[in-house]
TIRO-2110 file (N, C-alpha, C; in Angstrom, 1 decimal):
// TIRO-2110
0.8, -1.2, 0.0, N, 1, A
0.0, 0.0, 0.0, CA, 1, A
0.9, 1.3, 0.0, C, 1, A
1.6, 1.1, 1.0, N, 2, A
2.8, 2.3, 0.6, CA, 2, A
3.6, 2.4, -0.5, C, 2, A
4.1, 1.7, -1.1, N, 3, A
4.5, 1.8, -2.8, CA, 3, A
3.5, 2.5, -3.5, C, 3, A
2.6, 2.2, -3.4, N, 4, A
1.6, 2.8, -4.5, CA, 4, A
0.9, 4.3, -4.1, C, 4, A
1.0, 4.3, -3.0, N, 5, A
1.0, 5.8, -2.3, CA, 5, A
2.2, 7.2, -3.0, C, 5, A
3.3, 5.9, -2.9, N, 6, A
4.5, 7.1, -3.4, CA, 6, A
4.6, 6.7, -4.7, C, 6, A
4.2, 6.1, -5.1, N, 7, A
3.9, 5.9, -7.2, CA, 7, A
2.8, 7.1, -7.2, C, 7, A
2.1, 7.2, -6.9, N, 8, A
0.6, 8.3, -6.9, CA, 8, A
1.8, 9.5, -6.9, C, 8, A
2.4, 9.5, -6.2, N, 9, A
2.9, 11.1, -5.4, CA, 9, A
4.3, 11.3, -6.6, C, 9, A
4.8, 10.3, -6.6, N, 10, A
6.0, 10.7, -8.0, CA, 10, A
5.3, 10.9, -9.4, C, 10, A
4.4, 9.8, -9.7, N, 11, A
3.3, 10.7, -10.5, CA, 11, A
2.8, 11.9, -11.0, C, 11, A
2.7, 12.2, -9.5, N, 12, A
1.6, 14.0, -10.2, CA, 12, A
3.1, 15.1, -9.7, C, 12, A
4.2, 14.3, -9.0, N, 13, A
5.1, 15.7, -9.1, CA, 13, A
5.8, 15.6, -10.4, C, 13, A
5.5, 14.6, -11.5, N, 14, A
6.3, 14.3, -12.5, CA, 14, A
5.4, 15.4, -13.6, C, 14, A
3.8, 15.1, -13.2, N, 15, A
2.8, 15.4, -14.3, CA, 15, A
3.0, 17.2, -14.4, C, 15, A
3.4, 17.7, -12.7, N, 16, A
3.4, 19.2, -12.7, CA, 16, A
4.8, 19.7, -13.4, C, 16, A
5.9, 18.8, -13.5, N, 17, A
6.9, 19.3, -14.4, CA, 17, A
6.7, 19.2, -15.6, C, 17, A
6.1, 18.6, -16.3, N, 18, A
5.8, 18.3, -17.6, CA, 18, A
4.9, 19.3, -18.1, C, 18, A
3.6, 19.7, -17.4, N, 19, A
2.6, 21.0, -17.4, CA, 19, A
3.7, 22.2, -17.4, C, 19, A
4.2, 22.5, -16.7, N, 20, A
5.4, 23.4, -16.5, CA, 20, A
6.3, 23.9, -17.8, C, 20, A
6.5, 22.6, -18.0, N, 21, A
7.4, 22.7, -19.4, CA, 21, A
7.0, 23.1, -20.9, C, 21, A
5.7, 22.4, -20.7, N, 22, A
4.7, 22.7, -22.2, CA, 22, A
4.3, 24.2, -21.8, C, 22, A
3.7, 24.4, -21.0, N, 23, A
3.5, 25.9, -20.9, CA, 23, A
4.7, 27.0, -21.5, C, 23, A
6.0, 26.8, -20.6, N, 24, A
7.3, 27.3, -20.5, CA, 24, A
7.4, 27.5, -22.7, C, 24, A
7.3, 26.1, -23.0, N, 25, A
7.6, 25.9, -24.9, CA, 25, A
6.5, 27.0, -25.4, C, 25, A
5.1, 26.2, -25.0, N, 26, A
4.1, 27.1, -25.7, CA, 26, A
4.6, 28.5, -25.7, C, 26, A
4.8, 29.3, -25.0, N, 27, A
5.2, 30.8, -24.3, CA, 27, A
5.9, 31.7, -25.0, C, 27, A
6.9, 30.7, -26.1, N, 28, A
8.4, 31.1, -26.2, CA, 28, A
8.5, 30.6, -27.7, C, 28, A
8.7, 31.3, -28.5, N, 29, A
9.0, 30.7, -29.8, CA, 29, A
10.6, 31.8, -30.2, C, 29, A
10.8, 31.0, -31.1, N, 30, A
12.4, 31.8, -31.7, CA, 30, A
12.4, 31.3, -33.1, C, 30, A
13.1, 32.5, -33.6, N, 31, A
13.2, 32.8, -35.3, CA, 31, A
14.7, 32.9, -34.9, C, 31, A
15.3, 32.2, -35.7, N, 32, A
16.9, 32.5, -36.1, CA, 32, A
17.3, 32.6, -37.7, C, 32, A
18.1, 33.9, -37.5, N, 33, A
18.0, 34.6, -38.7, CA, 33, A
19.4, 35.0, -39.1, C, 33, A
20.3, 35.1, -40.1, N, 34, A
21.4, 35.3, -40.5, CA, 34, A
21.3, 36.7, -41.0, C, 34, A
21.9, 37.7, -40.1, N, 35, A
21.5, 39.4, -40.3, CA, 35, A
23.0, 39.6, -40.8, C, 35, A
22.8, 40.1, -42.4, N, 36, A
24.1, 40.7, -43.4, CA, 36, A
24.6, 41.9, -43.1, C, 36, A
24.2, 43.1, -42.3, N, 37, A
25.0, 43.9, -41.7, CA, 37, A
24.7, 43.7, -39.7, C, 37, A
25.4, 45.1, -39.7, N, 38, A
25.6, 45.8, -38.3, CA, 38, A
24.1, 46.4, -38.6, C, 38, A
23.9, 46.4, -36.7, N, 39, A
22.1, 46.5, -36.6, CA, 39, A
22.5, 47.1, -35.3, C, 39, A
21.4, 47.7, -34.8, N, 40, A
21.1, 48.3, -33.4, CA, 40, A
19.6, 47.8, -32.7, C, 40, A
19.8, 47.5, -31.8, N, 41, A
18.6, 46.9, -31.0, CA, 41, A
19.0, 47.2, -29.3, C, 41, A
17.5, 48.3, -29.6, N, 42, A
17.5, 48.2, -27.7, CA, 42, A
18.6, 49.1, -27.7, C, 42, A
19.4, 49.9, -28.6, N, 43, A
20.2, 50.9, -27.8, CA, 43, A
21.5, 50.3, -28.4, C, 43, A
21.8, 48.9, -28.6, N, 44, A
22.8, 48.5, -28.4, CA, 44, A
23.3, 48.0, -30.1, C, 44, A
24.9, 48.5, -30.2, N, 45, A
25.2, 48.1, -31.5, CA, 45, A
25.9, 46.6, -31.6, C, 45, A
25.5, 45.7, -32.8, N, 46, A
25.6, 44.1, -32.6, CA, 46, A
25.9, 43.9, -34.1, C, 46, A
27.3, 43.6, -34.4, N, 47, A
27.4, 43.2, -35.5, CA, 47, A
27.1, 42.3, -36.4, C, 47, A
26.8, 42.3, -37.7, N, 48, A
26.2, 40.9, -38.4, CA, 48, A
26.8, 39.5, -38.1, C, 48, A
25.9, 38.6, -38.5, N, 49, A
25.8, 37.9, -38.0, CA, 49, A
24.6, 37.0, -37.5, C, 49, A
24.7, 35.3, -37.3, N, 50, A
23.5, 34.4, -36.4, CA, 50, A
23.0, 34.9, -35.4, C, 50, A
21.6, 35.5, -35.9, N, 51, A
20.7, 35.4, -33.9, CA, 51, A
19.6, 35.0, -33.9, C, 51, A
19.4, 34.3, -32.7, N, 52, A
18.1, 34.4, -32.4, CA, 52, A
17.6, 35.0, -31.7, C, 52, A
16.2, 35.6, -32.2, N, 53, A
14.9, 36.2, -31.5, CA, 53, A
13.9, 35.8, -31.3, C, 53, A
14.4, 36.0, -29.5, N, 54, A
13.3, 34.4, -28.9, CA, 54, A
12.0, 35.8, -28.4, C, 54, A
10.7, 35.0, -28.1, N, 55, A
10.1, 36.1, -27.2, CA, 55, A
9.7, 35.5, -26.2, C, 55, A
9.6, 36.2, -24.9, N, 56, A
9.3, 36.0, -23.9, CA, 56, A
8.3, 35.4, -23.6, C, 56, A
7.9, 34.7, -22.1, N, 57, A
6.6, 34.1, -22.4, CA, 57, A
5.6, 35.1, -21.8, C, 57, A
5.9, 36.2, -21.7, N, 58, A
4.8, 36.9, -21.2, CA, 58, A
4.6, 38.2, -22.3, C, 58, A
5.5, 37.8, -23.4, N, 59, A
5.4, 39.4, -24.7, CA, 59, A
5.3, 40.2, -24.5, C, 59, A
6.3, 40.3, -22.8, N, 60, A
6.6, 41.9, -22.9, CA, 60, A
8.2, 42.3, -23.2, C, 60, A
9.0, 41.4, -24.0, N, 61, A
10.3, 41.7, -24.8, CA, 61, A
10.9, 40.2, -25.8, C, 61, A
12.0, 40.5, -26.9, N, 62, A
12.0, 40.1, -27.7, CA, 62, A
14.0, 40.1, -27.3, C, 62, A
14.0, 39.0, -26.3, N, 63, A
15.7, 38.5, -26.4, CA, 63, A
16.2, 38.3, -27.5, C, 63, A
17.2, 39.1, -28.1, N, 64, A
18.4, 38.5, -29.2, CA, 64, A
19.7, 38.2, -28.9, C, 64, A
20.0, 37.0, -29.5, N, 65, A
21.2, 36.5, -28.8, CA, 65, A
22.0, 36.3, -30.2, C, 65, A
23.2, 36.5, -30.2, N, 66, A
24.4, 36.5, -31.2, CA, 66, A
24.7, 34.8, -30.7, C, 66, A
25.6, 34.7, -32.2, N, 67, A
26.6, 33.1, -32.0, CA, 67, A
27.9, 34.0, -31.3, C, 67, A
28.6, 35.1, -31.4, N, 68, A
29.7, 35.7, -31.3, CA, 68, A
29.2, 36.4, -29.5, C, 68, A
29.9, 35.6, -28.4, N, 69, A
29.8, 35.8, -27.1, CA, 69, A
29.2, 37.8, -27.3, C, 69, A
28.4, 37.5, -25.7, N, 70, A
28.1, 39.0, -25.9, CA, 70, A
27.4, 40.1, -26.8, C, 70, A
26.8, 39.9, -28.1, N, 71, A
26.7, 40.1, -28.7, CA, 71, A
25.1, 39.8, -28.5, C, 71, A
24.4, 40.3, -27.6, N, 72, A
22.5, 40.6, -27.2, CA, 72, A
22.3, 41.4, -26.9, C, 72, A
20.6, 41.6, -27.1, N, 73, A
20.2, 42.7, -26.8, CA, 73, A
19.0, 42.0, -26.1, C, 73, A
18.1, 42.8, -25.0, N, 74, A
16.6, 42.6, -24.8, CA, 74, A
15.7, 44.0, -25.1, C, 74, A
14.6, 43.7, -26.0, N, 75, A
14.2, 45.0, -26.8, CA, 75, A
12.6, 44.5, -25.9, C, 75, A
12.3, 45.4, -25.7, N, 76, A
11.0, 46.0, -24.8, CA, 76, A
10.1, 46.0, -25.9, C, 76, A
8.6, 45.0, -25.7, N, 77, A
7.7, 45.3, -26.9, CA, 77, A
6.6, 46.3, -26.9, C, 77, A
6.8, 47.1, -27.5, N, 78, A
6.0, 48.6, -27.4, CA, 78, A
4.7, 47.9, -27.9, C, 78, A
4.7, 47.5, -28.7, N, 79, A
3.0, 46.9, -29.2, CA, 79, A
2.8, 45.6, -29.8, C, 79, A
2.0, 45.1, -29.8, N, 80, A
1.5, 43.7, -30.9, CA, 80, A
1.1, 43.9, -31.8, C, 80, A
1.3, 43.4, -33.4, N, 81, A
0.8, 43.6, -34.6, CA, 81, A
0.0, 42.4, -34.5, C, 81, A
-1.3, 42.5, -35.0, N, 82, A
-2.0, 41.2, -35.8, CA, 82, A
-1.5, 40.8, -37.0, C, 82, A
-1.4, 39.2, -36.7, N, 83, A
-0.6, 39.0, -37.8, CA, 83, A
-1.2, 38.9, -39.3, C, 83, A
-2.5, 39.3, -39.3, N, 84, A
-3.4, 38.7, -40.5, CA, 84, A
-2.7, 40.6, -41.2, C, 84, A
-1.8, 41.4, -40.7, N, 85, A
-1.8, 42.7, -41.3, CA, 85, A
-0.6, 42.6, -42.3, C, 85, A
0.7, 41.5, -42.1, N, 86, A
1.9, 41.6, -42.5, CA, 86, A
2.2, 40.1, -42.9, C, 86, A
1.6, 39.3, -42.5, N, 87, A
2.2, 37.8, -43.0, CA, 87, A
1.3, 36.8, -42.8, C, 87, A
1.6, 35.8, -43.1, N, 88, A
1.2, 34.9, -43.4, CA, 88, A
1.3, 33.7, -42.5, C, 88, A
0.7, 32.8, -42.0, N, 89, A
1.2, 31.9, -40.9, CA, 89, A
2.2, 30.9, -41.2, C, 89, A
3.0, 31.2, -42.6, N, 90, A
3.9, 30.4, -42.2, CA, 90, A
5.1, 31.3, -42.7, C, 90, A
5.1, 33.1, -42.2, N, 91, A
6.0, 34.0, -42.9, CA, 91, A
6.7, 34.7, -41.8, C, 91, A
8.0, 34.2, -41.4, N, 92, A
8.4, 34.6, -40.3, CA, 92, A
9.3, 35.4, -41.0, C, 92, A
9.7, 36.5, -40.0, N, 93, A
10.6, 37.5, -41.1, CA, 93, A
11.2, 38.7, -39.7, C, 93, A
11.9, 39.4, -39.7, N, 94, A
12.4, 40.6, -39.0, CA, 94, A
12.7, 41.7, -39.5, C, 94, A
11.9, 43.1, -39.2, N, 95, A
11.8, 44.1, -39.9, CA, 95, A
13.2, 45.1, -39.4, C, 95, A
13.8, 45.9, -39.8, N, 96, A
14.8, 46.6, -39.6, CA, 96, A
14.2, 48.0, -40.2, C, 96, A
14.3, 49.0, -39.6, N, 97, A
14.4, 50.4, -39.8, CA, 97, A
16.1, 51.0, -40.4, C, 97, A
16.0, 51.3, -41.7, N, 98, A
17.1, 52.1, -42.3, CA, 98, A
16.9, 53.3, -42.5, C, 98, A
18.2, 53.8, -41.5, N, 99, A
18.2, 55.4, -41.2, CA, 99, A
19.7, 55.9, -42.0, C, 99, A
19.7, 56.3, -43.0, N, 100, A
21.2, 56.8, -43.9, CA, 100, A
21.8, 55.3, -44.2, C, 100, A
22.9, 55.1, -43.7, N, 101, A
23.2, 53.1, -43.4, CA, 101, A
23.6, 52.7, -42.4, C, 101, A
22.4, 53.0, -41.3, N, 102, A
22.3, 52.5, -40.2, CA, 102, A
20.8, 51.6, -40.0, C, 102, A
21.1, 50.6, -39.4, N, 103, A
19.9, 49.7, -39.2, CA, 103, A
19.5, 49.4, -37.7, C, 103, A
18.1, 49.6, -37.2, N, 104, A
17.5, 49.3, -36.2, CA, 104, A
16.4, 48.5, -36.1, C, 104, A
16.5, 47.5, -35.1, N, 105, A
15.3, 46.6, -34.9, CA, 105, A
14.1, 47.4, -35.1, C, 105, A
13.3, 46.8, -35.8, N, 106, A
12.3, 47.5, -36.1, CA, 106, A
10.9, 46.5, -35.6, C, 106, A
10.7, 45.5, -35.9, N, 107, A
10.0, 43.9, -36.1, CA, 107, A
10.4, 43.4, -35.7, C, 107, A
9.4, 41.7, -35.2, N, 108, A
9.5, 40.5, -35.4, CA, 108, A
8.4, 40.3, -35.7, C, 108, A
8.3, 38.8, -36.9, N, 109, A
7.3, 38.7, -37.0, CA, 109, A
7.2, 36.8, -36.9, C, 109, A
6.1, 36.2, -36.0, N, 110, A
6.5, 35.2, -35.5, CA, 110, A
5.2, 34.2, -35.6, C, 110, A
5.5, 33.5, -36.9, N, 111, A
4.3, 32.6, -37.1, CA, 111, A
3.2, 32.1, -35.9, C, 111, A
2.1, 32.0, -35.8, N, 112, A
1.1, 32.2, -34.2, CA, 112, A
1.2, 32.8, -33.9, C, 112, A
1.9, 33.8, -33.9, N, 113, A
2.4, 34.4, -32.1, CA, 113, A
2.1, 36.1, -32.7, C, 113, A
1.5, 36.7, -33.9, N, 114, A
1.2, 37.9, -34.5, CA, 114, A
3.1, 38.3, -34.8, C, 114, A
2.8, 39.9, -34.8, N, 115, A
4.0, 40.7, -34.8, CA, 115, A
4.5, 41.4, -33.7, C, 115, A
5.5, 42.0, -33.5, N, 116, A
6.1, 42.5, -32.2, CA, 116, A
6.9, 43.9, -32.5, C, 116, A
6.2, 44.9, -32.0, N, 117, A
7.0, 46.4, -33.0, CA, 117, A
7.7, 46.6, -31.5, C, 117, A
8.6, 47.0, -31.5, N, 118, A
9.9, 46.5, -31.0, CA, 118, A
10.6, 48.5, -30.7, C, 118, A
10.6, 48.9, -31.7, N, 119, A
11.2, 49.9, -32.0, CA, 119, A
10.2, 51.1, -33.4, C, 119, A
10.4, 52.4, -33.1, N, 120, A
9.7, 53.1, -33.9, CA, 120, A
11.1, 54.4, -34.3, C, 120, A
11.0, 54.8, -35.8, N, 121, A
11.6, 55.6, -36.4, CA, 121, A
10.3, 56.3, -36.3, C, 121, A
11.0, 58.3, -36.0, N, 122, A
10.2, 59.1, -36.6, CA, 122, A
10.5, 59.7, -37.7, C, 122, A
12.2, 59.9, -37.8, N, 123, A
12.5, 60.6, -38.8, CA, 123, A
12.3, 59.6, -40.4, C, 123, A
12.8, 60.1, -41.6, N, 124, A
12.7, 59.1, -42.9, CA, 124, A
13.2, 58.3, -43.1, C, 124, A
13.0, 57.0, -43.2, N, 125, A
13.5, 55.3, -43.5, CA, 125, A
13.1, 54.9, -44.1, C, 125, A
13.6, 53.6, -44.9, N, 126, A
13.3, 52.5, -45.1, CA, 126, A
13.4, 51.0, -44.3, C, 126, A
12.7, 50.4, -44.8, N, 127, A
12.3, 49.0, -44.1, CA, 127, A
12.9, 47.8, -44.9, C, 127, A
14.1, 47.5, -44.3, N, 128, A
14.5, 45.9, -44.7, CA, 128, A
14.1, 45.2, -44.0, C, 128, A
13.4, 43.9, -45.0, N, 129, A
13.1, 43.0, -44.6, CA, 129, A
14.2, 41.8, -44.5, C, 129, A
13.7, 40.7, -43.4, N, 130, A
15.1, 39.8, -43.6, CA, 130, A
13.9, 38.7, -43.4, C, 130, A
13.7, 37.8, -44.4, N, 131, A
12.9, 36.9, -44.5, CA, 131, A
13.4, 35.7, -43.7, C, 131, A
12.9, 34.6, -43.2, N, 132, A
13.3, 33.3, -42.4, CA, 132, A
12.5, 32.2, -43.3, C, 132, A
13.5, 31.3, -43.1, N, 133, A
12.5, 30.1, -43.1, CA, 133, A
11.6, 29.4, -42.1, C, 133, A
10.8, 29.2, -42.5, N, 134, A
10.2, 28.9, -41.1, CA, 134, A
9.9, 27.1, -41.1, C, 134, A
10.2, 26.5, -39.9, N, 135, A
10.0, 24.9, -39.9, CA, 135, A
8.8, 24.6, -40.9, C, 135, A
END
């Protein structure tokens, strides 16, 4: 009777880390994207190069992390885009703001999960897009 007492109880402390974890996944998606110049995000300048941009599980920021140590930023999400406005559910992509030839996070755009405006230009830009593949 005692074995099966602590089978019951290893059980559901196994069931609450597994709930934990799918939540944790669900929460958090990441686009990794090969960015051909120097970029600014969040203030901070990050040379081209592999990153990913994961977002948080609560969408209130959009971590990017470099393959080259040190090289992240965590960018504050000013607003959510619906995603029926810019893509398509299987069109993951990151928008950049070009100011002269300077680039700033501008986007993410994250299959499910809508868009994430990240950053706003007031003065005159253009918008490069950097397309992803998406699984």
């Amino acid at each position: 009777m005692k074995n099966s007492g602590m089978k019951i109880k290893v059980l559901g402390v196994a069931s609450v880390f597994v709930l934990l974890a799918a939540a944790s996944a669900y929460g958090q998606t990441t686009v990794s994207a090969k960015i051909p110049f120097p970029f600014t995000a969040s203030g901070r300048s990050l040379p081209a190069g592999q990153y990913d941009f994961v977002r948080d599980t609560n969408d209130e920021a959009i971590r990017v992390t470099g393959a080259v140590k040190g090289s992240g930023a965590v960018a504050m999400v000013i607003s959510r885009l619906a995603e029926g406005m810019h893509t398509t559910p299987q069109d993951a992509h990151i928008v950049f703001d070009k100011v002269g030839e300077k680039y700033f996070l501008s986007e993410v755009w994250i299959p499910g999960a809508d868009g994430f405006l990240l950053h706003v230009t007031k003065e005159k830009h253009e918008h490069r897009i950097q397309h992803v593949p998406w699984r």
